[in-house]
N, C-alpha and C positions, 0 to 999 in steps of 0.2 A: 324225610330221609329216603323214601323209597322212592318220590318222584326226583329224587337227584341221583341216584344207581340206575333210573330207566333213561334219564337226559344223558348221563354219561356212557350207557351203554349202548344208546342208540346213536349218538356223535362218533362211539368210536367203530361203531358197522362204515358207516357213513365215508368217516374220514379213510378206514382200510379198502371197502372196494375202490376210490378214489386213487390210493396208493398204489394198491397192485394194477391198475389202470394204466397210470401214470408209469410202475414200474416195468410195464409189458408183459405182466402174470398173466392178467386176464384182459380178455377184451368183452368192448359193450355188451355183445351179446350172451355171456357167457353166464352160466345158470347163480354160480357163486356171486358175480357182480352185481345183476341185476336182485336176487335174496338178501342180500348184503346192504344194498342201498334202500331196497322197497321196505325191509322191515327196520334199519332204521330209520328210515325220513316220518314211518307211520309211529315207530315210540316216540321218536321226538315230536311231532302233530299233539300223539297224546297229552302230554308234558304242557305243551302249547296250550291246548285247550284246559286242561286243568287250572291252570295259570292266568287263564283268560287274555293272553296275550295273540291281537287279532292279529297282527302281523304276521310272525310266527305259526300259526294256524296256518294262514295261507300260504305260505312258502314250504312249511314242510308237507301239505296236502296237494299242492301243486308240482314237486320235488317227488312226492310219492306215484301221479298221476302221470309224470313223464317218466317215471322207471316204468310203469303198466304198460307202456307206447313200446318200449325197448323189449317187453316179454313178449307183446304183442307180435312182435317185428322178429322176436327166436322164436318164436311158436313157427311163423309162416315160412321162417327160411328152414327149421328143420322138417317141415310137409314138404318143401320144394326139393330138399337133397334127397327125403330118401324115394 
């Protein structure tokens, strides 16, 4: 039970930073986006792994390891503004 409250709570980070994306809330770089997606793509990894499902595993570690390129990427342009 609890690893289906962690798959569904990490699905719905996942699927809302996408939304407010998509709805022009927020953009890529923006701290709530990138939090939003990096901690659910890592519950859902968790989930994955738990489950032992390899696919899964890698997509949401790799889904997690391109949101870290995008903090990466706010890290360097807010050193460049200010």
């Amino acid at each position: 039970m609890l690893l289906q409250v962690i798959s569904v709570l990490g699905a719905l980070m996942v699927l809302s930073a996408y939304g407010l994306i998509q709805g022009g809330v927020w953009r890529e770089l923006d701290a709530g986006y990138l939090a939003l997606n990096n901690v659910g793509s890592l519950l859902l990894g968790i989930v994955a792994i738990e489950d032992e499902r390899a696919g899964f595993i890698f997509l949401e570690f790799a889904w997690a390891g391109l949101g870290l390129v995008g903090v990466a990427r706010a890290v360097k342009a807010r050193r460049t503004a200010s």
